[in-house]
ZADREN-829664 format. One line per 2 residues: number of its first residue (from 1); their letters; for each residue x, y, z of N, C-alpha, C. Coordinates in steps of 0.1 Angstrom, whole numbers, plus 5000, padded with zeros to 4 digits. Layout:
N
NUM> a> X:Y:Z:X:Y:Z:X:Y:Z ~ ... $
This chain:
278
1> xx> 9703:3577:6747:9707:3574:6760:9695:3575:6770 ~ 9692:3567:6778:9701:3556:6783:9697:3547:6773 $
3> xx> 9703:3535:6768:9702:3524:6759:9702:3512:6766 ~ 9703:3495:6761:9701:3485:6767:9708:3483:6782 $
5> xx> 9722:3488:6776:9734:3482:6790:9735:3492:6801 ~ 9724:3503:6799:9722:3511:6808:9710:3507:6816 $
7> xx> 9700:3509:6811:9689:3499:6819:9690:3489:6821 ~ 9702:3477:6818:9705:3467:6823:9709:3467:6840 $
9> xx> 9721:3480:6839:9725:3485:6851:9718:3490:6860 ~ 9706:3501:6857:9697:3502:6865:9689:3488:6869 $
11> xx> 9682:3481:6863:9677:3468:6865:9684:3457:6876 ~ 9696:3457:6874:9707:3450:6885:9706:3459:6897 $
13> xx> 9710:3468:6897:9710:3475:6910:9699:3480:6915 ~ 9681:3482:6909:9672:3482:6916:9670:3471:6926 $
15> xx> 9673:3456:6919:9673:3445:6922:9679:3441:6935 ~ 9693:3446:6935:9701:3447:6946:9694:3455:6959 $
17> xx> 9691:3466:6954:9683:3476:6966:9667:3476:6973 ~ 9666:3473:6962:9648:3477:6964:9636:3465:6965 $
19> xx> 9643:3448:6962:9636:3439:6966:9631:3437:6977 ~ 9616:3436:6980:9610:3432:6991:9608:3447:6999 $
21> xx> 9612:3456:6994:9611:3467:7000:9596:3476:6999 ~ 9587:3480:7006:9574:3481:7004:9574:3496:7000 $
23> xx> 9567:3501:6993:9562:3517:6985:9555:3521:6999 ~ 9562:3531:7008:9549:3533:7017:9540:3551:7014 $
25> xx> 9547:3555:7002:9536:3564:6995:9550:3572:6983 ~ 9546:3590:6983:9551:3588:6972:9552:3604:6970 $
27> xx> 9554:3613:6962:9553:3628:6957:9554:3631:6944 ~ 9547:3635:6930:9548:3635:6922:9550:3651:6919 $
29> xx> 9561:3653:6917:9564:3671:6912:9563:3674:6899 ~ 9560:3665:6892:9562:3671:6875:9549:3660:6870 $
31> xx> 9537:3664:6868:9521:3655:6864:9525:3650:6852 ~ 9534:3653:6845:9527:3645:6826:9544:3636:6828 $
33> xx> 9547:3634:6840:9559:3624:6841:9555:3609:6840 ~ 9540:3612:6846:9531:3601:6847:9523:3598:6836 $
35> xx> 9526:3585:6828:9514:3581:6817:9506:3574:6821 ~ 9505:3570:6829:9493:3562:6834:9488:3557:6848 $
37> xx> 9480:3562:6856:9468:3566:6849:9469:3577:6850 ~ 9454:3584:6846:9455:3598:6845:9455:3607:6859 $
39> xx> 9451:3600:6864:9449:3610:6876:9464:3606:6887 ~ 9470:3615:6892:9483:3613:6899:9477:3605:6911 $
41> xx> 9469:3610:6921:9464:3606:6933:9462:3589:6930 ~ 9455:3582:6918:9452:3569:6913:9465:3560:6919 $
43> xx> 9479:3571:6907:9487:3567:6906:9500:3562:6917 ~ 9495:3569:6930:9502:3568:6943:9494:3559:6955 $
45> xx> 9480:3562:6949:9474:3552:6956:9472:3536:6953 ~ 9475:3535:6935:9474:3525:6934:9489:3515:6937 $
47> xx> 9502:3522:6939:9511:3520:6947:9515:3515:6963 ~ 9511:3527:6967:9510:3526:6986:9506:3508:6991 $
49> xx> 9517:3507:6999:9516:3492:7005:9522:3482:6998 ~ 9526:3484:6985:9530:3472:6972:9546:3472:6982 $
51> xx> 9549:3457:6973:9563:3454:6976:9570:3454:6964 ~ 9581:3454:6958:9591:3455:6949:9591:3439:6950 $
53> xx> 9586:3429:6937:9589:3416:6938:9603:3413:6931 ~ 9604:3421:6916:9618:3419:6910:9611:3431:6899 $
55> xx> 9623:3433:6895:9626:3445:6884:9630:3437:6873 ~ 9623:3440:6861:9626:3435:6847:9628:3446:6840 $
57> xx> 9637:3441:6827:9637:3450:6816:9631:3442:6803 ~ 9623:3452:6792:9620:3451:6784:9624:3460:6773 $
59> xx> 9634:3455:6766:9641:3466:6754:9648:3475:6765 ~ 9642:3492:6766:9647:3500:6770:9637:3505:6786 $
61> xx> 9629:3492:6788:9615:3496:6796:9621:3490:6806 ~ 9623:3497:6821:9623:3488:6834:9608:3486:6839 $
63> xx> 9605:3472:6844:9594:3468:6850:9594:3460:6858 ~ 9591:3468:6874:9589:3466:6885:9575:3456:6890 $
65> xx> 9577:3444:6889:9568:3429:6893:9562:3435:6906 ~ 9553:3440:6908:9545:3438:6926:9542:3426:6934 $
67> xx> 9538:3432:6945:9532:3419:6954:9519:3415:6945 ~ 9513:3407:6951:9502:3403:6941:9494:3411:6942 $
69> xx> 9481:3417:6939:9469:3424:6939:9475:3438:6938 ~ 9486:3434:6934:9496:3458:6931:9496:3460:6920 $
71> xx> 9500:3447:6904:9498:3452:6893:9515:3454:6889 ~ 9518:3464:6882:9531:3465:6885:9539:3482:6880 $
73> xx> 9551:3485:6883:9555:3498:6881:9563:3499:6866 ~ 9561:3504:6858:9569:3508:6851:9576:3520:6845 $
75> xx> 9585:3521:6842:9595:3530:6841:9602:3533:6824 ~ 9604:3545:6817:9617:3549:6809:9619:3558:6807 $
77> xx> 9633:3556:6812:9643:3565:6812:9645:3579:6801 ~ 9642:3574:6792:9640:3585:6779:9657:3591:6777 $
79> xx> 9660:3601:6774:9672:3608:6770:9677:3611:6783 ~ 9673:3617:6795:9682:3621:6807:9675:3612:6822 $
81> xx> 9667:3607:6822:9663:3598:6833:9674:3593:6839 ~ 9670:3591:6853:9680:3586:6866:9670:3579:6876 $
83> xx> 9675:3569:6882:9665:3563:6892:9676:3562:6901 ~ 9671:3572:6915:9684:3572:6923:9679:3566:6937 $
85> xx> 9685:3557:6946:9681:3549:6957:9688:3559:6971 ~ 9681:3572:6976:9686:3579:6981:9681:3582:6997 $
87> xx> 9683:3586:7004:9679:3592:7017:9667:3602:7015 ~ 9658:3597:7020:9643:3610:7021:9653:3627:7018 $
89> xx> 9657:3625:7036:9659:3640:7036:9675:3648:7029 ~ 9679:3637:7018:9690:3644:7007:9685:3655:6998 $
91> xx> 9690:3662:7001:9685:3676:6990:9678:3675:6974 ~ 9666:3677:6975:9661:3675:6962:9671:3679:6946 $
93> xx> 9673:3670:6942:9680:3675:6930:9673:3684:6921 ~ 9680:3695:6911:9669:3702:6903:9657:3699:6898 $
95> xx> 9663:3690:6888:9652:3679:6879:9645:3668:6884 ~ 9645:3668:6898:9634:3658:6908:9624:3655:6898 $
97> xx> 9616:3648:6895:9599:3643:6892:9590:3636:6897 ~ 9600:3626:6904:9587:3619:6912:9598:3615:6925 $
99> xx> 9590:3608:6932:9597:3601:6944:9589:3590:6952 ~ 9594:3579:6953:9583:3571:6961:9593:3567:6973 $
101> xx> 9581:3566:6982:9592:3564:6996:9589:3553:7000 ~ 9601:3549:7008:9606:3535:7012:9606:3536:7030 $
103> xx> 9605:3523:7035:9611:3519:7050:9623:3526:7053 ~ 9630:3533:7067:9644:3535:7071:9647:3547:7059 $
105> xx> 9634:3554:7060:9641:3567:7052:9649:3568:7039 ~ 9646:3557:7035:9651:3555:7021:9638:3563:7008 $
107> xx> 9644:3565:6998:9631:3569:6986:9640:3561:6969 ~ 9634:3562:6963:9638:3559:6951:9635:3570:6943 $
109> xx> 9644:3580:6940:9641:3593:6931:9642:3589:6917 ~ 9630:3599:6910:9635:3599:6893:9634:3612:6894 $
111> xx> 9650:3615:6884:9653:3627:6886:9654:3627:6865 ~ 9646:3640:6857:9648:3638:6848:9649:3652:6838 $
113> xx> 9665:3655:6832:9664:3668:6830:9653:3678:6821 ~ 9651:3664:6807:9644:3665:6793:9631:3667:6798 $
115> xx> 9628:3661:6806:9614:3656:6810:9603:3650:6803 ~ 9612:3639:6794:9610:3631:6788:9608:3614:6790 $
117> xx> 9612:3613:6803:9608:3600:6810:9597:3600:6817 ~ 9589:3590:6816:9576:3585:6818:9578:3577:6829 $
119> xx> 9564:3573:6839:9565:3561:6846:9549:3558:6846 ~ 9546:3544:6845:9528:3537:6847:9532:3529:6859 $
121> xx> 9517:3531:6866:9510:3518:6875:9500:3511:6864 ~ 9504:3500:6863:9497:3490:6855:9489:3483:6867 $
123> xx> 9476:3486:6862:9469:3470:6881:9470:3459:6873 ~ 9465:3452:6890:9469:3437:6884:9458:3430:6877 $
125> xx> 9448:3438:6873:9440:3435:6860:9444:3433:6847 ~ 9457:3440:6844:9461:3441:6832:9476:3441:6833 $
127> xx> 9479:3440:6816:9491:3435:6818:9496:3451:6810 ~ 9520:3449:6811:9518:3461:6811:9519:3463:6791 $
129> xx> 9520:3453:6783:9517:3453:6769:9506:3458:6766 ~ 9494:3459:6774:9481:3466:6771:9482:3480:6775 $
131> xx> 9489:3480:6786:9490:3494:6790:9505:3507:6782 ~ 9514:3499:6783:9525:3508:6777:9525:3501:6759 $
133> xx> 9519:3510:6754:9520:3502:6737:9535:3504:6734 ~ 9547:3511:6740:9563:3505:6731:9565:3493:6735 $
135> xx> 9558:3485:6749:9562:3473:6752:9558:3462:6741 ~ 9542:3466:6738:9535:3457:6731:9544:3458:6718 $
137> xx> 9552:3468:6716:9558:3468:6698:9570:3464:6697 ~ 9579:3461:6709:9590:3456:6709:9596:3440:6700 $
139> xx> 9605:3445:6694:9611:3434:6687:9622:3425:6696 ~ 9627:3414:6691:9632:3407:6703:9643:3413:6710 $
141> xx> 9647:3411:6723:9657:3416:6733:9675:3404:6723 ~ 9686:3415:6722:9698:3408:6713:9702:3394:6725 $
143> xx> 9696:3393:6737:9701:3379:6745:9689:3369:6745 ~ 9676:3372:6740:9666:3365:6737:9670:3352:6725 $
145> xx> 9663:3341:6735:9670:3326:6717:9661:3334:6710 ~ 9652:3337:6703:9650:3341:6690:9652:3352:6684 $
147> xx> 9664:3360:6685:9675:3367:6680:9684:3363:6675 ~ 9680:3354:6664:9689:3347:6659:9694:3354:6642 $
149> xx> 9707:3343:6635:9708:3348:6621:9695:3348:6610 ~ 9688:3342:6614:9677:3335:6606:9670:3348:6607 $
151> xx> 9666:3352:6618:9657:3360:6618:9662:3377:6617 ~ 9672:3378:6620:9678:3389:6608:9677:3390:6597 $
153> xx> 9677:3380:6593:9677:3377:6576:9672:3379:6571 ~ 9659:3373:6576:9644:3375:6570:9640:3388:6575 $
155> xx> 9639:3395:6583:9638:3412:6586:9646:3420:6580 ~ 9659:3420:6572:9661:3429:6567:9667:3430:6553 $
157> xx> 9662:3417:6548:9665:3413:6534:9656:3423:6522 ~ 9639:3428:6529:9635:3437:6522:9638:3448:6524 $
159> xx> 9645:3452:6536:9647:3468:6537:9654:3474:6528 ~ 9652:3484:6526:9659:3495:6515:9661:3507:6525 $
161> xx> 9669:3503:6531:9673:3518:6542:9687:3517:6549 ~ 9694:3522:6552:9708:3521:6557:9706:3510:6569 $
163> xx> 9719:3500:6574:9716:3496:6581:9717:3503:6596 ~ 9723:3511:6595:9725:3513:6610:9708:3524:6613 $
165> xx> 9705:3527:6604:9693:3533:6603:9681:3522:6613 ~ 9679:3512:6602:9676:3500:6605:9678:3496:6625 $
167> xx> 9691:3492:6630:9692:3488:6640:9687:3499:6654 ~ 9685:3509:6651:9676:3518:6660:9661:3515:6658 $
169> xx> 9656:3509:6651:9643:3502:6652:9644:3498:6665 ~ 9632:3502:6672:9629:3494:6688:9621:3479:6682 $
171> xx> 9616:3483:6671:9601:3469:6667:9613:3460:6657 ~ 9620:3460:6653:9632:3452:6650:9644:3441:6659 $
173> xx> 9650:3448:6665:9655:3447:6680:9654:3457:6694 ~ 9651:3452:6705:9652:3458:6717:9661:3465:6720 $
175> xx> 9665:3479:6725:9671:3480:6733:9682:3490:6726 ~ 9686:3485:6718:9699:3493:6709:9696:3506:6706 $
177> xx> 9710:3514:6706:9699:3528:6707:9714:3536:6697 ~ 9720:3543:6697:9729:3556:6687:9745:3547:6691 $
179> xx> 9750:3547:6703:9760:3541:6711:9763:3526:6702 ~ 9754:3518:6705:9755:3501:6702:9757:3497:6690 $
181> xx> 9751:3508:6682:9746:3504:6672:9758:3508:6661 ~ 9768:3520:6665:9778:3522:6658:9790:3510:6660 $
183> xx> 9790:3508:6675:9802:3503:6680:9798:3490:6675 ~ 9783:3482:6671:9784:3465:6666:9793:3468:6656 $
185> xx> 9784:3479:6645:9783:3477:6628:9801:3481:6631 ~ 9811:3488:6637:9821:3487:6635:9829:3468:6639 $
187> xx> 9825:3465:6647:9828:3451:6655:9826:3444:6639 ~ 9813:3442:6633:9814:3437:6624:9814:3438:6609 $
189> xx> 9824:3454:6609:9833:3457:6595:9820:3459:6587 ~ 9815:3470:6593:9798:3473:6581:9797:3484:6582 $
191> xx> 9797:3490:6569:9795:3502:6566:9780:3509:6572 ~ 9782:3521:6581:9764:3524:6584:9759:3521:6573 $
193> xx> 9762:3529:6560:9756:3531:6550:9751:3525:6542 ~ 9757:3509:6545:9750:3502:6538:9736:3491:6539 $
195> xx> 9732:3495:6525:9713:3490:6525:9717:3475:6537 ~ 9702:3473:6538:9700:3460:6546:9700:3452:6533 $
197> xx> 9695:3455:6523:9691:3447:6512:9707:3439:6502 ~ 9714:3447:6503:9731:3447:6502:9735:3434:6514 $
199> xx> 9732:3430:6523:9742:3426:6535:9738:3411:6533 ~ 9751:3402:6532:9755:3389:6531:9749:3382:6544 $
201> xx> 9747:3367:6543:9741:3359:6556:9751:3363:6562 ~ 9764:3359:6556:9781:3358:6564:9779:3371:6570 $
203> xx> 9778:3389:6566:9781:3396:6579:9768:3399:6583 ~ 9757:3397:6583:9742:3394:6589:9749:3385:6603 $
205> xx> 9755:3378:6605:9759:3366:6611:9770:3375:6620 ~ 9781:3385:6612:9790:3390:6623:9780:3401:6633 $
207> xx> 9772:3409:6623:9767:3415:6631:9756:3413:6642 ~ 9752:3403:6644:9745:3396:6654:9757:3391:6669 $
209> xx> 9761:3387:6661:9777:3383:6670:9782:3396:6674 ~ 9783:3404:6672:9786:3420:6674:9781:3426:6683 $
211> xx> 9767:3423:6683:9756:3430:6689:9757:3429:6704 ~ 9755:3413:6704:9753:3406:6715:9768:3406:6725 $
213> xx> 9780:3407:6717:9796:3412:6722:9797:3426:6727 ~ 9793:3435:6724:9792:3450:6724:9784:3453:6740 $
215> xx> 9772:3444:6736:9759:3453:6749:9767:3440:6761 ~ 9772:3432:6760:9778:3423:6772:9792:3432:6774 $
217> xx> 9801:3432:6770:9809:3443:6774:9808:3455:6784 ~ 9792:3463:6774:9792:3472:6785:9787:3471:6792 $
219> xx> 9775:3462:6792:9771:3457:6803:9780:3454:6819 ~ 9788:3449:6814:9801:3443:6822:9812:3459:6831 $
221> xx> 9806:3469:6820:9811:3484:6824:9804:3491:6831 ~ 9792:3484:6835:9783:3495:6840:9780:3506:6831 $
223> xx> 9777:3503:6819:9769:3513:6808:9783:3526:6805 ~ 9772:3531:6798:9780:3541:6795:9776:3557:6803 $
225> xx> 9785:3564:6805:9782:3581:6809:9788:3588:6798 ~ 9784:3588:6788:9786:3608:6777:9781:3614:6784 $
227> xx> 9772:3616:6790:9762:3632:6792:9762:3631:6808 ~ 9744:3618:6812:9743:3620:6828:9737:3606:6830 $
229> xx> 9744:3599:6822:9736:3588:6830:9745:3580:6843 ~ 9734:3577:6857:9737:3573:6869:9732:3566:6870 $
231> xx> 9738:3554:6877:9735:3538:6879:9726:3542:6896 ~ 9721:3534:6897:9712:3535:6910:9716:3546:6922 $
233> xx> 9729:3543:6922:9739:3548:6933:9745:3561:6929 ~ 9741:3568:6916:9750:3576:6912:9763:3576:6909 $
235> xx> 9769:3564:6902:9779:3562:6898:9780:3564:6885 ~ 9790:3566:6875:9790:3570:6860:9794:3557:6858 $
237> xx> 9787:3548:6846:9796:3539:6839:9806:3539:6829 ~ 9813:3529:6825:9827:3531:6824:9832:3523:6809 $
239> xx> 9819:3522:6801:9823:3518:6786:9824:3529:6781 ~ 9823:3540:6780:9830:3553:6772:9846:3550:6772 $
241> xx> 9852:3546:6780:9868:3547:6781:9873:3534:6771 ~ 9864:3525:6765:9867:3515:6755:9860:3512:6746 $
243> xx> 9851:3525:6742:9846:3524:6729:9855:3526:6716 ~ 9849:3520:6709:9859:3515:6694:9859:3527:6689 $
245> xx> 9847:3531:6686:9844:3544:6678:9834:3552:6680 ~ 9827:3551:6689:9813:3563:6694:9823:3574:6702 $
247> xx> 9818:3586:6694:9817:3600:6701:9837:3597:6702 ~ 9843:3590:6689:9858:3592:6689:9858:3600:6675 $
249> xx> 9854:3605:6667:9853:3615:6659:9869:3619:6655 ~ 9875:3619:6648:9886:3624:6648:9899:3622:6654 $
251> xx> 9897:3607:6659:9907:3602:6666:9913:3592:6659 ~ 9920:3583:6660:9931:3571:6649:9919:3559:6654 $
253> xx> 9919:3553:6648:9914:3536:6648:9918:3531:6657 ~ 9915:3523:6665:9924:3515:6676:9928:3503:6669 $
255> xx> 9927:3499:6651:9928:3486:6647:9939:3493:6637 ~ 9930:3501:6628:9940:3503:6616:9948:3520:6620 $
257> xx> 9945:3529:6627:9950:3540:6628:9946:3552:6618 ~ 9932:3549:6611:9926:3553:6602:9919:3565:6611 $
259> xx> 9920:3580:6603:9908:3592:6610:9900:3588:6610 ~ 9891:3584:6621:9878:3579:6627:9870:3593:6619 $
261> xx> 9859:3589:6612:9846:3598:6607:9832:3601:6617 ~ 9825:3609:6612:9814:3610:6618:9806:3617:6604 $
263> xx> 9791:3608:6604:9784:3614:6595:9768:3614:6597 ~ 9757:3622:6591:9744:3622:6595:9733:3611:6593 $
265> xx> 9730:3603:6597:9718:3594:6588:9706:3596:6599 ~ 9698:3601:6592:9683:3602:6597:9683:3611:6609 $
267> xx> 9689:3620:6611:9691:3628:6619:9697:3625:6630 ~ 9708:3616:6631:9717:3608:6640:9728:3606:6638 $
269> xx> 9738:3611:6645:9752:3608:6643:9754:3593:6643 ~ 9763:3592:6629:9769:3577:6625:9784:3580:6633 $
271> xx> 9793:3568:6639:9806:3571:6637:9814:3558:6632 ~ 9821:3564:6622:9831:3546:6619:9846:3546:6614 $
273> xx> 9850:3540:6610:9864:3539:6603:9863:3540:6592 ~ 9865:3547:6582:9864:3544:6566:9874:3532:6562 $
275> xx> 9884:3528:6570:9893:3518:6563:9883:3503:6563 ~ 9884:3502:6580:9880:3488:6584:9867:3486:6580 $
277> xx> 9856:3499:6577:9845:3500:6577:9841:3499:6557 ~ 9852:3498:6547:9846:3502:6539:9841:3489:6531 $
């Protein structure tokens, strides 16, 4: 967490708030929140005066386009990240880490419990695949045209490893993260457990179609909240209340009425149906 249809949501709603809006400086409370550059002062200076041109995502990476000669901001969220569009003088939340301020007393807080989310100034010397190496390793985004069946195919015809193992690959596909990845492989009747080397074109084919059904859904929910994740505004999203099978452990099937399971692969909770799923 947060996963694709969560930084999708952030991405939309920076979009909505923070276009054209100028950085007019900044406060960094927590130093190693920052990967690049090394020095924090760099990092606020090489900020100050930029405008927000548009906000992109890459996989699980938000990246903030500058005015020209600014380079650009980037952002992830990691396990408890928040990017909140709030009033200067609102009470610092606990887990505050950075803050960059805005025109009309506005700021854009990252508030992060793990302290496991990162942010770079990339200049506009460089780009941010030179600077953030998960960007440079990313596999394609599931709404990208070459995310296709073909190219499943050929990526996971040698694996010998579970598939749902497999689909948390960031260098495979973008974006999918513990959430998506149960709720496709249930969408398309696939056992976690089974090898990539095992899986037919035919459900290679549902689960692409799966993929791409699943993160549009939530997307469409404003993500999901299990734990803390907040949409720009602090809103909780609202695909938890229509998941098929994540974090339903012990509950009937919404298809066959089968005890929903939960089991470990690679140190990650799997969740599925044994009926539909076997």
């Amino acid at each position: 967490m947060p996963e694709l249809p969560e930084v999708e949501t952030v991405k939309r709603g920076l979009n909505e708030l923070t276009q054209n809006q100028q950085i007019e400086g900044g406060d960094v409370l927590l130093a190693r929140t920052i990967a690049h550059p090394s020095s924090i002062n760099d990092f606020l200076a090489g900020l100050k005066g930029s405008k927000i041109i548009q906000w992109h995502r890459k996989g699980k990476y938000l990246l903030a386009e500058l005015s020209p000669g600014f380079g650009w901001l980037g952002v992830h969220l990691r396990m408890t990240g928040q990017l909140l569009w709030l009033q200067q003088d609102e009470p610092l939340q606990k887990h505050t880490r950075v803050r960059l301020f805005f025109g009309e007393n506005q700021e854009l807080r990252f508030v992060d419990q793990r302290t496991f989310g990162k942010m770079w100034w990339i200049p506009a010397n460089e780009t941010p695949e030179s600077i953030i190496s998960g960007v440079k390793k990313l596999g394609p985004d599931p709404f990208d045209p070459e995310f296709t069946v073909e190219y499943l195919v050929e990526k996971l015809k040698n694996r010998r490893r579970p598939i749902k193992t497999a689909l948390l690959d960031q260098e495979l596909i973008a974006g999918i993260g513990n959430i998506y990845a149960d709720e496709a492989l249930f969408l398309s009747k696939i056992s976690p457990t089974t090898l990539c080397t095992a899986l037919s074109k035919e459900q290679i084919s549902r689960l692409r179609d799966a993929i791409i059904q699943v993160l549009q859904t939530s997307i469409e929910a404003g993500g999901t909240t299990f734990s803390n994740f907040l949409n720009v505004q602090g809103i909780n999203g609202n695909y938890g209340g229509v998941a098929w099978v994540y974090n339903r452990n012990g509950e009937p099937c919404k298809i066959c009425g089968s005890v929903l399971g939960r089991i470990r692969l690679a140190g990650r909770s799997s969740h599925f149906c044994p009926q539909c799923q076997s």
